[in-house]
mmCIF file of the C-alpha atoms, coordinates in Angstrom:
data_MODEL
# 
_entry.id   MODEL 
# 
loop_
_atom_site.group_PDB 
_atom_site.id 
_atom_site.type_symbol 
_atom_site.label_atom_id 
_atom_site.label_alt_id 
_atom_site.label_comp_id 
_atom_site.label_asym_id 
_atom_site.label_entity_id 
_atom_site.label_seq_id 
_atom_site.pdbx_PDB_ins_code 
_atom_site.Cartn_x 
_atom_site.Cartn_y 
_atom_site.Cartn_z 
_atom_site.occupancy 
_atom_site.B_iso_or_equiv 
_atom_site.pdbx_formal_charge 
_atom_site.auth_seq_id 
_atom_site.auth_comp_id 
_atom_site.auth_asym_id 
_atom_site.auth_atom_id 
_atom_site.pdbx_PDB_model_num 
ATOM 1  C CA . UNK A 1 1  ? 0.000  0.000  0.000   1.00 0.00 ? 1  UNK A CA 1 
ATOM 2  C CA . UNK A 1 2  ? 1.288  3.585  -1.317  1.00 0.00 ? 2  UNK A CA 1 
ATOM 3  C CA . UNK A 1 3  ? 0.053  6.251  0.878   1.00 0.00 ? 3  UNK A CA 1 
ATOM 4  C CA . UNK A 1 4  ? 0.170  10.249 0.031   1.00 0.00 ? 4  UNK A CA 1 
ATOM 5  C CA . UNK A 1 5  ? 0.029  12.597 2.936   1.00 0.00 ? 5  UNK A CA 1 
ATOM 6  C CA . UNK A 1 6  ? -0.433 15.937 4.359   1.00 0.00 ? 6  UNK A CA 1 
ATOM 7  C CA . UNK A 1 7  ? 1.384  17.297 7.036   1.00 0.00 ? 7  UNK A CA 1 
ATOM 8  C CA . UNK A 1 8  ? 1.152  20.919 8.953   1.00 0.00 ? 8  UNK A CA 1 
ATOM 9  C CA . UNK A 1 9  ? 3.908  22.033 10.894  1.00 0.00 ? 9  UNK A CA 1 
ATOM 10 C CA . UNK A 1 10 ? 2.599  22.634 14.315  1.00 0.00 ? 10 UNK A CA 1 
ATOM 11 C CA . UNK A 1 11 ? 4.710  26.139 15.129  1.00 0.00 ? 11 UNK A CA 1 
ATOM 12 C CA . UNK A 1 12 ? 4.762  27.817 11.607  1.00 0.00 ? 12 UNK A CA 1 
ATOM 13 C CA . UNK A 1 13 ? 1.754  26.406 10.195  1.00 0.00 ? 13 UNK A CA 1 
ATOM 14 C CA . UNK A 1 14 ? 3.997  25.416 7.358   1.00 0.00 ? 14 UNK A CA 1 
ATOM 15 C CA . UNK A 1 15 ? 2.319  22.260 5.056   1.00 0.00 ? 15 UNK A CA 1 
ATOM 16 C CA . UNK A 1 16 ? 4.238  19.445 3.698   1.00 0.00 ? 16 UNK A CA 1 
ATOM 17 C CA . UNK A 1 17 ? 2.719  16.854 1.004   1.00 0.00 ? 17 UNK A CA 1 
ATOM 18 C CA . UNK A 1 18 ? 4.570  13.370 0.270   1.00 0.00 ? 18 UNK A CA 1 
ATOM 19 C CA . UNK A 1 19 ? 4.166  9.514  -0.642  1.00 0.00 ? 19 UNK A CA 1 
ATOM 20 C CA . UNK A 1 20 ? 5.440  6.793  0.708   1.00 0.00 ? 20 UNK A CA 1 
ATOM 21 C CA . UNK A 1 21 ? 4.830  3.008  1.657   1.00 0.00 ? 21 UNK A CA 1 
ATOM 22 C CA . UNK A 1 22 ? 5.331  3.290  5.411   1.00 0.00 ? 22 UNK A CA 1 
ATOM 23 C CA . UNK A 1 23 ? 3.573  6.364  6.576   1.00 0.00 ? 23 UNK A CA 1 
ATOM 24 C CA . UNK A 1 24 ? 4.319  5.773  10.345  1.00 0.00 ? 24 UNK A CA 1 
ATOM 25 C CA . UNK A 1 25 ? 8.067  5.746  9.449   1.00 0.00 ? 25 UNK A CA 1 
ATOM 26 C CA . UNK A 1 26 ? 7.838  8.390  6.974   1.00 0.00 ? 26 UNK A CA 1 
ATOM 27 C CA . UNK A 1 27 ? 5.880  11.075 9.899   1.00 0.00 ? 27 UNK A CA 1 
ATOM 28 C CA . UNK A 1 28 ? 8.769  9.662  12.368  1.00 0.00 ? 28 UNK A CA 1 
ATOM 29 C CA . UNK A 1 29 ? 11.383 10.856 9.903   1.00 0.00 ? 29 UNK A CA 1 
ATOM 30 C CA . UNK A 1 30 ? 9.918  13.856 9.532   1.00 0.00 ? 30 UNK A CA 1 
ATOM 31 C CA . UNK A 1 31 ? 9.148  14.431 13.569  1.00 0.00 ? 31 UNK A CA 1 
ATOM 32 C CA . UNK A 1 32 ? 13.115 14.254 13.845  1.00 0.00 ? 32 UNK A CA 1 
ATOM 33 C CA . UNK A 1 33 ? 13.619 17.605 12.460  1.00 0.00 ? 33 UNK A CA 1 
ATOM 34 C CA . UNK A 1 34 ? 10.683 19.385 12.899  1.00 0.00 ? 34 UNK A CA 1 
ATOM 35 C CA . UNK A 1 35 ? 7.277  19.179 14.751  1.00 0.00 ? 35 UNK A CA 1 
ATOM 36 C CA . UNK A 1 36 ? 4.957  18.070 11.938  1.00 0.00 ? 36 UNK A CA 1 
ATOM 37 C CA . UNK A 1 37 ? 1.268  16.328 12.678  1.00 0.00 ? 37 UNK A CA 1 
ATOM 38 C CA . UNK A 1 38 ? -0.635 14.041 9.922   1.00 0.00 ? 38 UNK A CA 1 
ATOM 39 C CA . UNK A 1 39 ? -3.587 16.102 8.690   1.00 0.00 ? 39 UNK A CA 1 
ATOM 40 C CA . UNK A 1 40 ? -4.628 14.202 5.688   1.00 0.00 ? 40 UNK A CA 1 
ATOM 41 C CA . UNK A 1 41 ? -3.597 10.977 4.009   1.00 0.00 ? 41 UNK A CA 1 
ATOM 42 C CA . UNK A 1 42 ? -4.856 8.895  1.162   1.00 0.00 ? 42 UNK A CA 1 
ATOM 43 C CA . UNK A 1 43 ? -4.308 4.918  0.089   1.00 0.00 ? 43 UNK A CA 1 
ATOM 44 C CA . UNK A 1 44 ? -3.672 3.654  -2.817  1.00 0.00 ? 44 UNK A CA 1 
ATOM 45 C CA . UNK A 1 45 ? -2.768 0.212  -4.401  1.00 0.00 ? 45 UNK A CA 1 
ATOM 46 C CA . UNK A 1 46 ? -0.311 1.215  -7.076  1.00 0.00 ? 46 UNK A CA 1 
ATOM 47 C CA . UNK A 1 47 ? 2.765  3.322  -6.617  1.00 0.00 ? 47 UNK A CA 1 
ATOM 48 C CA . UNK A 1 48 ? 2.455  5.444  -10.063 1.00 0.00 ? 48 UNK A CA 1 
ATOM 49 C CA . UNK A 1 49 ? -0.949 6.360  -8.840  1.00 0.00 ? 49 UNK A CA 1 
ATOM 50 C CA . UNK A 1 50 ? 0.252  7.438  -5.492  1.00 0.00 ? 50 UNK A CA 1 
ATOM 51 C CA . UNK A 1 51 ? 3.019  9.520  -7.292  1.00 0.00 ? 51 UNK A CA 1 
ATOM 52 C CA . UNK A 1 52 ? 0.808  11.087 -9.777  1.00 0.00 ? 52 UNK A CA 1 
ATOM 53 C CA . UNK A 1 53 ? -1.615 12.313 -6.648  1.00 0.00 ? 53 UNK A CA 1 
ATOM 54 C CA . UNK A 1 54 ? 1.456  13.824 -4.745  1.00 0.00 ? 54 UNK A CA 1 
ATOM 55 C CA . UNK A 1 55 ? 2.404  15.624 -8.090  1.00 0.00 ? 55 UNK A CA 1 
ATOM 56 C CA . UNK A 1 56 ? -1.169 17.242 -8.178  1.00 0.00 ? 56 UNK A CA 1 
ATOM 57 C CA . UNK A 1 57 ? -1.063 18.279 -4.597  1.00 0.00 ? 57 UNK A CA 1 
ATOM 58 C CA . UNK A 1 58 ? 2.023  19.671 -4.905  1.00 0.00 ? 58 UNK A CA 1 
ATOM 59 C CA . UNK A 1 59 ? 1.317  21.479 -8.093  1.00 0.00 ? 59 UNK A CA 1 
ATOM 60 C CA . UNK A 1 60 ? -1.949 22.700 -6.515  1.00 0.00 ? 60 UNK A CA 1 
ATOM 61 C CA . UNK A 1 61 ? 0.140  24.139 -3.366  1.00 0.00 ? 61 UNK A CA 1 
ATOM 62 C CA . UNK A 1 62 ? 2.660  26.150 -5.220  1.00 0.00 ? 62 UNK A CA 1 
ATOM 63 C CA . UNK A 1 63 ? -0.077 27.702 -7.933  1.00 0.00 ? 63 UNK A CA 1 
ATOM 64 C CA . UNK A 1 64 ? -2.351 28.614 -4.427  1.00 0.00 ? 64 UNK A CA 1 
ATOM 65 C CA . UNK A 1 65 ? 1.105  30.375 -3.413  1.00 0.00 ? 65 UNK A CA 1 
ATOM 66 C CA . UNK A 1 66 ? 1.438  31.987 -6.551  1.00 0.00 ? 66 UNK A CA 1 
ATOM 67 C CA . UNK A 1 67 ? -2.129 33.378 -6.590  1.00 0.00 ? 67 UNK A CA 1 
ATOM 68 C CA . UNK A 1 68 ? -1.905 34.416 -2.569  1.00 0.00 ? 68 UNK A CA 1 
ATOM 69 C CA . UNK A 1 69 ? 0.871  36.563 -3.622  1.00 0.00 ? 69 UNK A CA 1 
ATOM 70 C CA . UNK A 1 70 ? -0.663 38.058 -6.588  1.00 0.00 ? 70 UNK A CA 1 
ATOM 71 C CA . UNK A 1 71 ? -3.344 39.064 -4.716  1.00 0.00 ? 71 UNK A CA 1 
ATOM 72 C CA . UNK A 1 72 ? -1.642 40.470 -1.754  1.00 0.00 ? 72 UNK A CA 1 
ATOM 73 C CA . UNK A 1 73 ? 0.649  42.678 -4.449  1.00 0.00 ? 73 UNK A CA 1 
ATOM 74 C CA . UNK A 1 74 ? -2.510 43.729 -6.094  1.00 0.00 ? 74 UNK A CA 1 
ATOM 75 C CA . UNK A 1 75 ? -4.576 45.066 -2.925  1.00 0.00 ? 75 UNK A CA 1 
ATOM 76 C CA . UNK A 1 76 ? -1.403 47.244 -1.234  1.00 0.00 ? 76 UNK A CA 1 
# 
């Protein structure tokens, strides 16, 4: 089982989406450097499907960035 995942950084809010096939080792790994929590995770079978998910999350995050910014530059 291929899992993708959400996670929010408790202090700076920050998020974080990945895959992997061991989610309780993968949220350990992450715990080590920072304070992250789960918020969100998905299953899937195959590991290309898993992969093509993260992509779209992570395509959605960075274009939400994008637009946050334009918008704060276009109200000052």
């Amino acid at each position: 089982m291929y899992y993708v995942y959400a996670l929010r950084e408790k202090k700076t809010k920050e998020l974080y989406y990945g895959y992997t096939n061991n989610l309780r080792r993968r949220i350990a790994e992450h715990n080590k450097e920072q304070n992250w929590e789960l918020i969100y995770y998905e299953a899937y079978k195959a590991e290309s499907d898993a992969r093509c998910r993260e992509r779209q999350l992570k395509r959605y995050a960075q274009a939400l960035i994008v637009l946050k910014a334009r918008l704060k530059e276009s109200l000052k």
